[in-house]
N, C-alpha and C positions, 0 to 999 in steps of 0.2 A: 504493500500500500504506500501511495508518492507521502510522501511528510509536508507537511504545510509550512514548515516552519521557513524556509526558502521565501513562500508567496510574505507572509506578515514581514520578512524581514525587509522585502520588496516596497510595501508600504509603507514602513516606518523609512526608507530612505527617499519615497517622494515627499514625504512631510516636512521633514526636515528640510529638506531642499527646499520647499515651496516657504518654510518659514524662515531660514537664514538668508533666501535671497527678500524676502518683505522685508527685513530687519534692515537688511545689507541697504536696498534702497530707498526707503523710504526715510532711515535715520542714518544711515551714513554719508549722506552727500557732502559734510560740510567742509571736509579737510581738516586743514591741520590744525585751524582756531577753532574745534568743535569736537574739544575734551571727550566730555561725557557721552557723546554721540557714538563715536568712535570708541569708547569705552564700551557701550552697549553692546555693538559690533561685535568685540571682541570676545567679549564674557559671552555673548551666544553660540558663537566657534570653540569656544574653551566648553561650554554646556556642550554641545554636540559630541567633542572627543572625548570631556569625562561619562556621557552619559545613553551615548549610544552604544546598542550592543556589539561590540567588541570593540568598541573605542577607537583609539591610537594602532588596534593591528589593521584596521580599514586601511591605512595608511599602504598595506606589503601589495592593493593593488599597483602601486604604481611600479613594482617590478617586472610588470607586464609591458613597460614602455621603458626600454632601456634609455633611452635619448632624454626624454621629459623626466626622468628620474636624477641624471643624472646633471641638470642643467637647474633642475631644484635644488637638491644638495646644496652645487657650486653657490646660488645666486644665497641661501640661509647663511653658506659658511664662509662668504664675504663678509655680511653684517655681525654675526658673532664675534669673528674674527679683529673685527673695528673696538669692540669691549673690552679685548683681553688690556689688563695693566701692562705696560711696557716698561725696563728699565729704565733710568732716566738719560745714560749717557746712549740708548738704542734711539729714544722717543725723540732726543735733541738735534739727531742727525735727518730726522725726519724731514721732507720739503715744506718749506711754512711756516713751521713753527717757532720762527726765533720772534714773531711777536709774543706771542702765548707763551714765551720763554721769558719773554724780559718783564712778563706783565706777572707771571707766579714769582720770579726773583725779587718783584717788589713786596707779596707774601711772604716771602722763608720759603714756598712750595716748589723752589726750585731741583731739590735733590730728590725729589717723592717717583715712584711710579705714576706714569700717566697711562690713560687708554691710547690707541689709536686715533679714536675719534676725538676732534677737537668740544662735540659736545654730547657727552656719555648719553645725556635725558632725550636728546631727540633722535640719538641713536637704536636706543631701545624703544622709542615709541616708533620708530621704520619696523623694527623687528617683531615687535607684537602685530602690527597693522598686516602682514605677512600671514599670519594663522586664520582668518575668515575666507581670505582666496587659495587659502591650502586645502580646509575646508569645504569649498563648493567644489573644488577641482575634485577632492576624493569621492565629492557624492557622486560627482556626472560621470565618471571610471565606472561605479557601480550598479548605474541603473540601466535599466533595459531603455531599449528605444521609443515602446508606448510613453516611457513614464517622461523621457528625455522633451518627446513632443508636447507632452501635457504641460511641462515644465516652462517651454517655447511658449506656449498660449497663456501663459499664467504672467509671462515677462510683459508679452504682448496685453494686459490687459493692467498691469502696472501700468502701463504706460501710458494708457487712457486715463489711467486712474492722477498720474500728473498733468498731464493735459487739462484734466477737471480742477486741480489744485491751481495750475499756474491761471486759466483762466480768470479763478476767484483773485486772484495776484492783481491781473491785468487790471481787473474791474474795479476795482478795488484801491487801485495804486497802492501797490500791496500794503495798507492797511489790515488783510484779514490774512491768514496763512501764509505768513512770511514766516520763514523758521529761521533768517539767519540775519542779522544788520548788516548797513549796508545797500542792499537792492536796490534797484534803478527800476522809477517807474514805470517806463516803458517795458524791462527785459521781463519773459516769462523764465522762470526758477522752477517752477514744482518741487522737488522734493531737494533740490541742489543749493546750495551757497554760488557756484559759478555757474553763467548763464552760459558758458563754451561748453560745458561737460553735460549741461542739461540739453542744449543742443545734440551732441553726438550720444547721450541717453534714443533719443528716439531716431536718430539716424542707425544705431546699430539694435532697435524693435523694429524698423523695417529690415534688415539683415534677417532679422530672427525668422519673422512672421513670412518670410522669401523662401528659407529653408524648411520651416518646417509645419508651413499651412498644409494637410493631410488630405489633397483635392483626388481622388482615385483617376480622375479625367480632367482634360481639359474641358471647360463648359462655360457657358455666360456667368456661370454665380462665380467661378473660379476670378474668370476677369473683370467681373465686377466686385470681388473682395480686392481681390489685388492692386487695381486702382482707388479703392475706396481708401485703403490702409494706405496707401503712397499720400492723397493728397491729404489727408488727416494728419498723420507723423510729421509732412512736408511742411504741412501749415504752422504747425507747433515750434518747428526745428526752424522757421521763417520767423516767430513771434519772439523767439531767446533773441536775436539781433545777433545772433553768433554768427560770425564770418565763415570763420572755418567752419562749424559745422554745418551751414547754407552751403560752402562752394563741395563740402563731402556729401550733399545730397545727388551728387552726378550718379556716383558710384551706384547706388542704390536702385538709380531710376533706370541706369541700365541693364542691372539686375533684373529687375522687375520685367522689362520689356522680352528679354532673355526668355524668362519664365513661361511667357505670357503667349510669346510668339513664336519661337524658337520651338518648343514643346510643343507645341499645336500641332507639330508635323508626325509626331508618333503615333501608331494605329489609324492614318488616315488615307485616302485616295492621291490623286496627285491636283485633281480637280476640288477634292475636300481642302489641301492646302493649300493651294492657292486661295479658295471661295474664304476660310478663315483666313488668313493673312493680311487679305485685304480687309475683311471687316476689322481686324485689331489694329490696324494702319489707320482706317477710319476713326474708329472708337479714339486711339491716341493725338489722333491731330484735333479732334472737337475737345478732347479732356484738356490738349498743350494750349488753346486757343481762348478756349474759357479760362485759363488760370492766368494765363496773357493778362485777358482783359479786367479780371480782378484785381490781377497786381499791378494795373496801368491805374485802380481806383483809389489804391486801398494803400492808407497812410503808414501802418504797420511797414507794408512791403518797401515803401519809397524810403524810410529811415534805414531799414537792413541795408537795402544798395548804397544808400550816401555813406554808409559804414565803411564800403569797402575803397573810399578815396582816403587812402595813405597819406592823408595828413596831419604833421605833427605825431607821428609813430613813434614811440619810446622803443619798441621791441630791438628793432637796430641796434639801437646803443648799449639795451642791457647785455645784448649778445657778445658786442665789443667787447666789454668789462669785464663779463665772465670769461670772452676767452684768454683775456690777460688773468683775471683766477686761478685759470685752470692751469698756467705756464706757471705761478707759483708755487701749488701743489703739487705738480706732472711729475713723476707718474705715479705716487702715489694715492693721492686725493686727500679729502679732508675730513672723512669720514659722513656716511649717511643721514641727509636731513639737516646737514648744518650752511647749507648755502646761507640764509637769513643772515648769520654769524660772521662769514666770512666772505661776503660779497663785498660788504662795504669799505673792505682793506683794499680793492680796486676798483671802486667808482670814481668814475670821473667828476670834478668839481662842477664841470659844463651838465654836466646829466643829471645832478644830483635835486629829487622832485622833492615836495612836501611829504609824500608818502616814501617810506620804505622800499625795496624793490624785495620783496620777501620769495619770489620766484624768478629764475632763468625767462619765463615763460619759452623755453624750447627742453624739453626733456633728457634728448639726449648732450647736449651741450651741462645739464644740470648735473648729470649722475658722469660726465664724466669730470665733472669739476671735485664732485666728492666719493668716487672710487676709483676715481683713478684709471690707467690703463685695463685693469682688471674686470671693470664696469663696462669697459668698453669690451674689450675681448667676450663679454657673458651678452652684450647684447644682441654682438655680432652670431654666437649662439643662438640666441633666442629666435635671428631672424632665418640662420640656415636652416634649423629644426622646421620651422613651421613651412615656409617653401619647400624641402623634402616632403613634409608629411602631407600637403594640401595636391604635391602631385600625386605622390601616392594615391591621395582619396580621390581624387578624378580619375583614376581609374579604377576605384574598386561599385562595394555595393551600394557605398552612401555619397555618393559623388553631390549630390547636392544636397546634403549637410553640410559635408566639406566645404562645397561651393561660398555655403549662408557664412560658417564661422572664419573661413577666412577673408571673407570682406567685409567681416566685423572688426577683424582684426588689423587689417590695412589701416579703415580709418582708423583706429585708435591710435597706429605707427605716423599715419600721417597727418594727422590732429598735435602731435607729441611736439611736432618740425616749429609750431607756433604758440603751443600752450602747454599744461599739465595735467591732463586729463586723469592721467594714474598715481595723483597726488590727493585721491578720496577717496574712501571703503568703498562707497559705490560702485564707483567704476575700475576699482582693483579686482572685486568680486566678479563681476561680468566679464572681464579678461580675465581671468579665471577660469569663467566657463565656457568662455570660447574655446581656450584652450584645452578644456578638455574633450569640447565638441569634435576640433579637429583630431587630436588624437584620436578617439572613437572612428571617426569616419576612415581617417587614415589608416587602421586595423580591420577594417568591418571586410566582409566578403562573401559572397553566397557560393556556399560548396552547392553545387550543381550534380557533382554526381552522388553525393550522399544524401541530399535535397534538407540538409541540416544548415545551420548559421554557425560559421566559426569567427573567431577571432583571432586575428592574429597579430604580433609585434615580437621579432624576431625570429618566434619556432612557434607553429600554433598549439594553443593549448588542447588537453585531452578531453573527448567530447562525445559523447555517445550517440550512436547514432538510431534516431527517433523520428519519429513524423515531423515535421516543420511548423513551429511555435510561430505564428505569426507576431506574435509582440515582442519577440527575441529580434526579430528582420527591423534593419532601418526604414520606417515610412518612405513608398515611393515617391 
């Protein structure tokens, strides 16, 4: 007799997921000035490994992915690494440090062991922030594909669910559900502190809702969901005033079209694809032509575009600054999360605003200012892994899951080039589960001649051969 105990364990791992990613989004958007938010985050991912059944051994899925296992490790045992006490004549040789030298010589703290990092507390707050996207990543390893889809529609419906927040923002000039000071009354926020990050929130729920809307056919409801969710998200992702994530809406839309059209041709005549191609040619040039002439009306849309005249741009100069930064630190760094700390040792007197410059706002120019080479070398990883793996999944079973989570993951890479996107629980988490969408996808494969679902990454594992579970198979 089958044991049950498999299915419930089944369930208790879409729960979880479906309640760590509402935590993750709705209360972690704030960054780094949102403590206890980010606290909450955490203590939820910390609940999950003390208190689900088998905890921390969840974790030995990831043995299954030799590569993402191994690029996890690396990226944990850089930040640890930054903790440890240093001698003081090892710490003193270090790049940098002779301000931080002459500033403890005025203490007596000059002979003491130091860390790596120039500041321990926001070292360790990088490192904690690390456990909720280890977290979603270990659940998405574990669940089946039904649950992974339900999961997609469950993001997909967050994401209305900010839209209804930022709304009440808009209308409001956020007087009513503003969660964070701050806000500009024009940008829609929902659930975010940054209006760029809330942008590319619904730029990558149309990624989602691209991969893993569960249509058995192409049919009218299919393309009319599919453009219904484009101009909805679009709208949203138009209302944050977010540049970048307005000009990342390309990615998506051609996605969509992809989807919509491209797929149309499978099971069909040659007269059947031509007759739909045309009418979805139709259909997109009255959807392109209506959104035209709304956004020829509509003052929202007109402020978004004057956005994008490049005047009086700070971004340039921060970039400058830091890359003089990162030549004081090179090639060690400065340790994780202490840009704030150690930017202002190379700011320019001409640059220098009323406000602080508390981010790079370019990602990778930030993390290699304070990791150093090594930052660099792990992200140059991150990016080979996911290009191997995403070819990989174009040609297996889940080729468009693959498809969804790696232009989830583009934008997030090319969002990173002008701002910091994965500088809040939020959207640490959702890259996350990207990534572990694409690994799945990149693994999945339909044994054909055993008519079973295998997995595989490296050597496949051992598998019994039975009727074919359709909830085990990636939705086509």
């Amino acid at each position: 007799m089958q044991s049950l105990k498999p299915q419930y364990f089944q369930i208790d791992v879409f729960f979880s997921s479906m309640v760590l990613c509402a935590v993750a989004i709705l209360v972690g958007g704030g960054g780094v000035g949102a403590a206890i938010p980010n606290l909450v985050v955490q203590l939820a991912s910390l609940a999950w490994f003390a208190l689900f059944p088998g905890g921390i051994r969840q974790l030995t899925v990831l043995r299954k992915y030799t590569g993402l296992l191994i690029l996890i490790s690396v990226t944990f045992l850089v930040v640890i690494c930054q903790l440890v006490p240093l001698p003081a004549e090892i710490w003193h040789s270090l790049p940098g440090r002779n301000v931080a030298q002459s500033a403890l010589k005025l203490v007596g703290m000059d002979g003491q062991a130091m860390p790596f990092s120039l500041d321990r507390n926001r070292t360790f707050i990088a490192l904690l922030s690390l456990l909720p996207p280890l977290a979603l990543l270990t659940i998405v390893l574990k669940m089946r594909w039904r649950d992974i889809e339900r999961l997609m529609m469950a993001l997909v419906g967050l994401g209305l669910l900010n839209f209804i927040i930022g709304g009440v923002q808009l209308v409001s000039a956020q007087r009513l559900l503003s969660f964070y000071p701050g806000a500009v009354a024009s940008h829609l926020y929902g659930s975010f502190a940054n209006h760029n990050s809330a942008g590319l929130f619904f730029v990558l729920v149309i990624c989602m809702y691209l991969g893993f809307a569960n249509h058995p056919s192409i049919s009218s409801r299919r393309v009319i969901a599919s453009v219904a969710v484009l101009i909805l998200f679009g709208s949203a992702v138009i209302l944050t005033q977010s540049r970048s994530a307005t000009a990342l809406l390309i990615l998506p839309i051609v996605g969509v079209l992809f989807d919509v059209v491209l797929r149309g041709r499978g099971g069909r005549g040659r007269g059947e694809v031509g007759d739909y191609t045309a009418r979805s040619l139709v259909m997109a040039a009255i959807v392109l032509v209506g959104c035209i002439a709304f956004a020829s009306q509509n003052g929202k849309v007109a402020q978004t575009v004057q956005r994008f005249y490049l005047q009086d741009e700070i971004r340039p100069r921060v970039w400058g600054d830091t890359v003089h930064a990162i030549e004081r630190f090179w090639p060690m760094g400065s340790g994780t999360g202490t840009f704030a700390d150690v930017f202002q040792l190379d700011e320019s007197l001409e640059n220098v605003l009323p406000k602080t410059a508390g981010r790079a706002h370019n990602d990778y120019l930030e993390i290699a200012l304070e990791t150093g080479g090594a930052g660099i070398a792990i992200m140059a990883g991150w990016a080979g892994w996911c290009l191997v793996t995403l070819l990989r999944a174009s040609r297996g079973a889940a080729a468009r899951q693959g498809f969804a989570a790696g232009l989830g993951l583009c934008c997030i890479a090319l969002q990173s080039i002008v701002d910091y996107p994965l500088r809040n629980q939020a959207m640490l988490c959702l890259f996350a589960i990207l990534l572990g969408l694409l690994a799945r996808a990149g693994a999945a494969r339909v044994d054909q001649v055993s008519g079973s679902v295998c997995v595989k990454s490296g050597s496949s594992l051992p598998i019994k051969r039975r009727k074919p579970d359709s909830r085990l198979a990636p939705p086509r």
